[in-house]
C-alpha positions in Angstrom: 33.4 102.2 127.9 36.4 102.5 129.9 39.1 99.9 130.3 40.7 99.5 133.3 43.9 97.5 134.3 42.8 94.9 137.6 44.5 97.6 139.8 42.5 101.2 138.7 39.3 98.5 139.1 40.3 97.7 142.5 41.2 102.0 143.3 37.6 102.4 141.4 36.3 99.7 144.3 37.7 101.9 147.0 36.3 105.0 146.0 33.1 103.4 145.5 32.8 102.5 148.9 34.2 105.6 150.2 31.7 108.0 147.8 28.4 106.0 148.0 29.3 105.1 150.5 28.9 101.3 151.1 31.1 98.7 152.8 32.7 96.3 151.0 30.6 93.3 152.4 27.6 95.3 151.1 29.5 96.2 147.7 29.9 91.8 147.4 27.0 90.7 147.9 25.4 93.4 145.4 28.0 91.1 143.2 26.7 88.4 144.3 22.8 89.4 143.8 24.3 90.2 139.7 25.9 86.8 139.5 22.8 84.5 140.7 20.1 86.7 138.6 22.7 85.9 135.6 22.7 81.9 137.0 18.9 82.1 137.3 18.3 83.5 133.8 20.8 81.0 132.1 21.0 77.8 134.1 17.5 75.6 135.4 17.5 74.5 138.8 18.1 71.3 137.3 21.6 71.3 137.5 23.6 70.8 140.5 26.3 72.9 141.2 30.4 72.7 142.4 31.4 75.7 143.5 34.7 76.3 144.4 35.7 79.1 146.8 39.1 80.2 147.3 40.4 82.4 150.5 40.0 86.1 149.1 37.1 87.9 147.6 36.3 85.9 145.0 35.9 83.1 147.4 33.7 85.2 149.0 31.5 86.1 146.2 31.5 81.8 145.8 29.8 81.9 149.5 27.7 84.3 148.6 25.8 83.0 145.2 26.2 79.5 147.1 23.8 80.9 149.9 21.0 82.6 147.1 21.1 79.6 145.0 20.2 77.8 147.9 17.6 79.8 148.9 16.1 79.0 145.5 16.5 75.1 146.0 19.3 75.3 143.3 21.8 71.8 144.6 25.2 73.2 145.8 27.9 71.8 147.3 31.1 74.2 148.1 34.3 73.1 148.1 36.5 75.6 150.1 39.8 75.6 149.2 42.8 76.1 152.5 45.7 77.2 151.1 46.6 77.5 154.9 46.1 81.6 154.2 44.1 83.6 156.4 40.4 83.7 154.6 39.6 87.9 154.0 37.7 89.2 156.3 34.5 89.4 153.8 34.7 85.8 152.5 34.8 84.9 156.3 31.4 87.0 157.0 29.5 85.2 153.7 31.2 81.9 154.8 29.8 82.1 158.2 26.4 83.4 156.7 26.4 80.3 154.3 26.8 77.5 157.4 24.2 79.5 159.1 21.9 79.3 156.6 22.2 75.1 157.0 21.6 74.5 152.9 24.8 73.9 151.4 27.0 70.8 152.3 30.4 72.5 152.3 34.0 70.3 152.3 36.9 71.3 152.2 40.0 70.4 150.2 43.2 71.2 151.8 45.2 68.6 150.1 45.3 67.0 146.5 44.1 63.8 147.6 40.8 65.4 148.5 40.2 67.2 145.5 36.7 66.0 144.3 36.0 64.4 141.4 33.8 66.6 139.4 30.9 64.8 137.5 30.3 66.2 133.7 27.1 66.9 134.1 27.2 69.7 137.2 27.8 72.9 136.8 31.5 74.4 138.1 30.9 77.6 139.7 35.0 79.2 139.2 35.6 81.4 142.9 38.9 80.3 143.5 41.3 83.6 142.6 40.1 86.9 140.8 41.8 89.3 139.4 44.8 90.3 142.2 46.9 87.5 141.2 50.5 88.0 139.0 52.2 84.8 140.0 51.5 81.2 138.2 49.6 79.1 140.4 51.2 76.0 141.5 50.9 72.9 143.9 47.7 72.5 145.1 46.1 75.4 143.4 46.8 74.4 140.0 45.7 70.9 140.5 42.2 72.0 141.6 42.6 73.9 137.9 43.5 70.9 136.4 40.6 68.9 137.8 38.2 71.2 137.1 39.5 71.4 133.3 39.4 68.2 132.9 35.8 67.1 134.0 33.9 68.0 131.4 31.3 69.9 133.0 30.6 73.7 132.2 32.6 76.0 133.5 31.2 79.7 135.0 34.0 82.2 135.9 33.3 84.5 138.5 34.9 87.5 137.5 37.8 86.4 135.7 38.6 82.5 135.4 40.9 81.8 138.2 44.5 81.8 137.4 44.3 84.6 134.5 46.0 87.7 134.7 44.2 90.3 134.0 46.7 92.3 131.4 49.7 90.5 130.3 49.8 86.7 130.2 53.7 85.8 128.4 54.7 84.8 132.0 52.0 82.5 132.7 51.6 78.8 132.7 48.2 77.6 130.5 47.7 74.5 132.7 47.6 76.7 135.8 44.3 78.6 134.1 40.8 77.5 134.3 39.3 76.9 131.1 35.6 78.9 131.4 32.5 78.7 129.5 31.7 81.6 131.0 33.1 84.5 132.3 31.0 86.4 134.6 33.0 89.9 134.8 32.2 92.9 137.3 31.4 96.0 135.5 34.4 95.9 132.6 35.9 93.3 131.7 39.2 93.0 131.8 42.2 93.8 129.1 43.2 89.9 128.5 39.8 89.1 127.4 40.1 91.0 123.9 43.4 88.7 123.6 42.9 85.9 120.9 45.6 83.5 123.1 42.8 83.6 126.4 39.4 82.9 124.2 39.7 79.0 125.5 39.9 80.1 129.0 37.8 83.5 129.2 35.1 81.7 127.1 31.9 83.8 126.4 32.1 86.7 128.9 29.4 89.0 129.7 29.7 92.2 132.2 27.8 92.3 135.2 26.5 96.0 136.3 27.5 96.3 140.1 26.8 99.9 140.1 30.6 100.9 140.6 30.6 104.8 141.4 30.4 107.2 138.8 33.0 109.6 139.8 34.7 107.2 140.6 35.0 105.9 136.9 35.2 109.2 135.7 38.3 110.3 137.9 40.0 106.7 136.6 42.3 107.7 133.9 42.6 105.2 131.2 43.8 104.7 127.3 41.4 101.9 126.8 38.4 102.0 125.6 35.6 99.6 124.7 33.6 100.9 121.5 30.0 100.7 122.7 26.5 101.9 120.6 25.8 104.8 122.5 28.8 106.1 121.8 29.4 105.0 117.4 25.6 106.5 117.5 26.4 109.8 118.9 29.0 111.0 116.5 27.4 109.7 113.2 25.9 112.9 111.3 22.4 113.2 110.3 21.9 114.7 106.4 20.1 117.9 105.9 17.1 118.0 104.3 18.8 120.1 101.1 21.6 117.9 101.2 23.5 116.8 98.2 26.0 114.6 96.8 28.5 117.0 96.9 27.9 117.1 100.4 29.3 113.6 101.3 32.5 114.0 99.9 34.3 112.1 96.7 36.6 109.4 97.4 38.8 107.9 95.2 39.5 104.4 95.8 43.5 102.6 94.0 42.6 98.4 94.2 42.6 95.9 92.0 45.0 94.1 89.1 45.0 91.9 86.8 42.8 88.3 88.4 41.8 90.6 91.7 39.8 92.8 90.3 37.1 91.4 92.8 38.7 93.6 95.8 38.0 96.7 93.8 34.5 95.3 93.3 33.7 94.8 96.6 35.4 97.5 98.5 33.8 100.3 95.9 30.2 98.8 96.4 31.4 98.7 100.7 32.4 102.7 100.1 29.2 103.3 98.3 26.9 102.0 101.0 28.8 104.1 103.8 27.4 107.0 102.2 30.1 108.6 100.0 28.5 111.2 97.6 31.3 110.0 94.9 33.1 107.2 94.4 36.0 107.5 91.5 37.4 104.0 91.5 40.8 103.4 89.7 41.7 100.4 88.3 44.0 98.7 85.7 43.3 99.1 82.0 41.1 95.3 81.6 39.2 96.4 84.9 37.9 99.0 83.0 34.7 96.8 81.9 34.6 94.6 85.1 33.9 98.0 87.4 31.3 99.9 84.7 29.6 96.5 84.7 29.8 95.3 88.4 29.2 99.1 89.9 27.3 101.8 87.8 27.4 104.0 90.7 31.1 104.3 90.6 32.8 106.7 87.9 36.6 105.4 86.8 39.4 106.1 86.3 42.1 103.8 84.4 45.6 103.2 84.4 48.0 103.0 81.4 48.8 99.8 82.8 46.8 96.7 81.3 47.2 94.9 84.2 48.5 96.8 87.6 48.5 100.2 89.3 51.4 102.6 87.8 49.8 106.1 88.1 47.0 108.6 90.0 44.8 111.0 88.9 45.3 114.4 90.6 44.7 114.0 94.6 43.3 117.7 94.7 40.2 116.1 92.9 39.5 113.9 96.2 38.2 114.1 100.0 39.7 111.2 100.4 42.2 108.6 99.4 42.3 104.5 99.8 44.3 102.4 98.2 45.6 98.8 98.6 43.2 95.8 98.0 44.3 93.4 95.2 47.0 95.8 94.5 50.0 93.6 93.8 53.3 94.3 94.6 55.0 94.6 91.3 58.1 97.4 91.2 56.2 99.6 89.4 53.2 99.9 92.0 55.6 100.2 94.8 57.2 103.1 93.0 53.6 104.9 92.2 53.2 104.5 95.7 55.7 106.0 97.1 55.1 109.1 94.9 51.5 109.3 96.2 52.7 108.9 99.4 55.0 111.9 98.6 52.0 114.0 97.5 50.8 113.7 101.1 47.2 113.6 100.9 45.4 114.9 103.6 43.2 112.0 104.1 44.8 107.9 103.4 43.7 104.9 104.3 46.3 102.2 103.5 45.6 98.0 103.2 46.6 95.3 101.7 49.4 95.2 99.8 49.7 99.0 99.8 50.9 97.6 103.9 53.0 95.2 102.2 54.9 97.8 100.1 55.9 99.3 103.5 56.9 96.8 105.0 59.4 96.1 102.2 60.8 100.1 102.0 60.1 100.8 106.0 62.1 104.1 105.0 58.8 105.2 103.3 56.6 105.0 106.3 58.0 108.3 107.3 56.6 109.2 104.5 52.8 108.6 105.6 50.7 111.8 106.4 49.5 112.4 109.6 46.4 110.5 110.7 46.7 108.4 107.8 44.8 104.7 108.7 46.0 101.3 108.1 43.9 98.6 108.2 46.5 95.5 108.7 45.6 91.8 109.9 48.5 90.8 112.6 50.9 89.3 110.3 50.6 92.6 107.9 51.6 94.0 110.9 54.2 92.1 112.2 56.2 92.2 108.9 55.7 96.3 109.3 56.5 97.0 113.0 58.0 93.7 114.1 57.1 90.2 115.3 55.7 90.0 118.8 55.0 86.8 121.0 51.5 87.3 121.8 48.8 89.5 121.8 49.8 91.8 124.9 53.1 92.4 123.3 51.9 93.0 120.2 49.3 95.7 121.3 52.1 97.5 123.0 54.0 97.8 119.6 51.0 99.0 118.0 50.6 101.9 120.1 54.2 103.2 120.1 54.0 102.5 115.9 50.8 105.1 116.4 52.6 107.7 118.6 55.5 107.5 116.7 54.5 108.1 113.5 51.1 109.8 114.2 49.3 107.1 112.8 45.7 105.1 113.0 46.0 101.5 112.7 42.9 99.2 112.9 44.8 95.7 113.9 41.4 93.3 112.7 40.6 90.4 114.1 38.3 89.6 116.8 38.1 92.7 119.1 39.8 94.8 116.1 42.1 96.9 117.7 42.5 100.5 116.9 45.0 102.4 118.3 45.0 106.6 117.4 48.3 108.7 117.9 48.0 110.1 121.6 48.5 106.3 122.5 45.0 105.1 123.2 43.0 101.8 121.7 40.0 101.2 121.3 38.5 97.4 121.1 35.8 96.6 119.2 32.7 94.1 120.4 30.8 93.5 116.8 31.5 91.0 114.5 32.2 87.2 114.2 34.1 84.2 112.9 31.7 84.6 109.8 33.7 87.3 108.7 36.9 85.5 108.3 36.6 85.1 104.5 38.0 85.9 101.9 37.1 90.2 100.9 36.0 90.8 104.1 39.1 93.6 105.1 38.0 95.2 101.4 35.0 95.7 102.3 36.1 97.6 105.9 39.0 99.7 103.9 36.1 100.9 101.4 33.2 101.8 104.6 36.6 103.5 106.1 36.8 105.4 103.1 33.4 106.4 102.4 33.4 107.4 105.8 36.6 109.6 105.7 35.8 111.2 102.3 32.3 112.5 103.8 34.5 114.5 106.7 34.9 112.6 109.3 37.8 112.4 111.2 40.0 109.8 110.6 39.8 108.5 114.2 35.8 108.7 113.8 35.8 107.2 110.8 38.3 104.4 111.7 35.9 103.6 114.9 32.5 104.0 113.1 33.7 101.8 110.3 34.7 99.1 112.1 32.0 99.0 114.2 29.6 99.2 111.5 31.5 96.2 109.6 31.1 93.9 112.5 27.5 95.1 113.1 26.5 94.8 109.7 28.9 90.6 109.5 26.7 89.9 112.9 23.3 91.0 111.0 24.5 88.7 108.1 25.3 86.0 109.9 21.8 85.9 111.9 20.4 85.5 108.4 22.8 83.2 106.6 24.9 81.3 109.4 28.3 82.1 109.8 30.0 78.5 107.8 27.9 80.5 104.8 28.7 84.3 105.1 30.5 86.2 102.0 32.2 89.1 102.1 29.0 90.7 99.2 26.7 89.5 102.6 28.2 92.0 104.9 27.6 95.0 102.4 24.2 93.9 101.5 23.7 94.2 105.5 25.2 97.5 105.7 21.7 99.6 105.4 20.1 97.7 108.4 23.2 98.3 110.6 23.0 102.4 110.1 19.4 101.8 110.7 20.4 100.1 114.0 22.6 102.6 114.7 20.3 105.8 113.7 
């Protein structure tokens, strides 16, 4: 799926109407129908609803649902909020439809002392600002945010909770941003959703279909993207019938030391189950046991070090290199690193502290291959490319670290963020706070690997992989909870995610 800055949506809007064609009243209250079948399939006609409509569209779309809840004797009351602007000519058309209709009490608040107080058990309906806004909201505006945020009762967005930007938030003010249960998004949703700083204000957010034109998406020109099914399932390779292991590539996989031998456990059992053919896992002289023991699929290959990584065995051998996990950082790793970096395999994937070895000898990252992925959490990357503020900023480093130096980098986190060298990203929708524990990012480096060794591209294999990890942490959680998921969990769940994929 496309990503779209609030603007290209708002062009995409336009086109729509013009291509359809349809007017933009008609083109609302399709929103609208999409925003009370969500309401009637998620909230009983129990509650009683606030809704608050400001003066622009999104007020518009508040008139709108107000008039079709009422016509399914849902209890609304709208509160229209006069920021002495003139009310767009649309959400004057569903206004006037909505006092015609004779359902809905509607008051009006044009000055703080007639701001309502909001019981906690209604239901807030959000339609004061959408997505146009790039200013703060202030004075009266902001206490109607305030009020809302402070009632206690759940919170529906329409569109994008009012007050948000829709990209970069640095120059906002929090207290000016209405703090959603729900976000109710047209179509995509927006860029500042995937950002870990909104998650109190965007809340859960689900996309709403409006049937937005075609080529009018297709003509929008974007380097965001949203990593759906369709699209993981449509580049994953089916095996011949007189396939063999030779076939799917052989990896060889550098983790583990002396005390973490655990990460080359688990990220050699995660590269198996993505379907390498071989797995030739290196480890440190007393991890010769651990691995023959824990992994008889693996072959090995040891170190003259007892205890850390000092050498490799001859690239040529190998589709595909990872290294990293449990590596340590002692001065003689950093140095074997460097001269495997100088050997400049065709096919890397970095983590760990093979990322932490950069960051201490940044002259060596020009030493990184093409293509080569690393798999960093933010403050792995931060100590590589820089400290950054927030998310927003941070995103922006990331892709000029990927143009610059040609690189894949898979930021993890909720909404891992991979970003590929012609200076697009890709956000990721599987996974959950289950999977922050301890082995989870092993386990992604070795299904990267796998992936990568059986000759896939490293962009494909970097998107597949991290899909697949999330898929296979959200299968494991819907048997074992997240407070209870292991990293082990997410492998053993790996099988049913291809199968969900295939």
């Amino acid at each position: 799926m496309k990503l779209f800055t609030c603007q290209q949506i708002a062009e995409i809007d336009r086109l729509t109407m013009k291509l359809e064609p349809i007017s933009s009243i008609d083109l609302m209250e399709r929103a609208a129908q999409r925003l009370t079948e969500w309401i009637f399939q998620n909230v009983s006609c129990d509650h009683s609803f606030y809704i608050f409509a400001g003066p622009g569209n999104n007020g518009g779309d508040a008139f709108a649902v107000a008039r079709m809840l009422a016509d399914s004797n849902y209890n609304c009351t709208v509160f229209f909020a006069d920021f002495g602007r003139v009310l767009k000519e649309d959400a004057v058309i569903n206004q006037s439809r909505l006092i015609e209709q004779g359902k809905v009490l509607l008051e009006k608040i044009d000055f703080e002392n007639s701001i309502p107080e909001i019981p906690s058990d209604v239901i807030v309906l959000d339609g004061l600002f959408g997505s146009g806004i790039n200013k703060p909201l202030t004075g009266l505006a902001k206490a109607i945010v305030q009020q809302i945020n402070q009632s206690g009762a759940t919170v529906i967005s329409i569109d994008i909770p009012s007050g948000l930007f829709g990209e970069d938030n640095s120059e906002n003010d929090s207290m000016g941003i209405v703090q959603a249960d729900n976000t109710l998004t047209f179509q995509f949703p927006k860029l500042s959703f995937f950002f870990s700083e909104n998650a109190d204000f965007v809340g859960n957010w689900h996309v709403l279909p409006i049937l937005l034109h075609p080529e009018a998406i297709l003509q929008s020109e974007s380097k965001y993207f949203s990593l759906a099914k369709t699209f993981i399932s449509g580049i994953l390779k089916k095996r011949g019938k007189f396939s063999h292991k030779g076939n799917f590539g052989h990896a060889l996989l550098i983790a583990g030391s002396y005390g973490k031998m655990g990460a080359s456990v688990l990220s050699s059992r995660a590269c198996l189950r993505a379907g390498v053919g071989l797995l030739t896992s290196h480890v440190p002289r007393l991890g010769y046991e651990i691995i023959q023991n824990s992994i008889p699929e693996a072959m090995t290959s040891i170190d003259s070090s007892d205890e850390i990584f000092t050498e490799f065995p001859e690239e040529e051998l190998f589709s595909a290199i990872g290294i990293g996990p449990g590596l340590g950082k002692k001065s003689e790793t950093q140095l074997a690193l460097k001269k495997l970096l100088q050997k400049k395999p065709s096919k890397l994937v970095l983590d760990a502290d093979a990322i932490n070895i950069l960051s201490e000898n940044k002259e060596w990252i020009n030493l990184l291959p093409e293509n080569t992925i690393l798999t960093p959490h933010p403050k792995e990357f931060e100590r590589l490319a820089g400290p950054t503020s927030n998310s927003y900023e941070r995103l922006q480093k990331q892709l000029q670290f990927s143009v610059k130096y040609k690189v894949i980098i898979a930021l993890k986190g909720a909404n891992t963020c991979i970003s590929v060298p012609d200076g697009s990203a890709f956000f990721n929708e599987t996974g959950n706070p289950g999977m922050a524990t301890a082995g989870s990012g092993d386990v992604l480096t070795g299904i990267i690997l796998g992936l990568l060794a059986q000759n896939y591209t490293s962009e494909e294999a970097t998107l597949i992989g991290v899909y697949l990890h999330g898929l296979a942490g959200d299968l494991a959680a819907a048997t074992f909870g997240q407070q209870a998921l292991i990293a082990g969990d997410i492998i053993n769940h790996m099988g049913v995610a291809f199968l969900h994929l295939e």
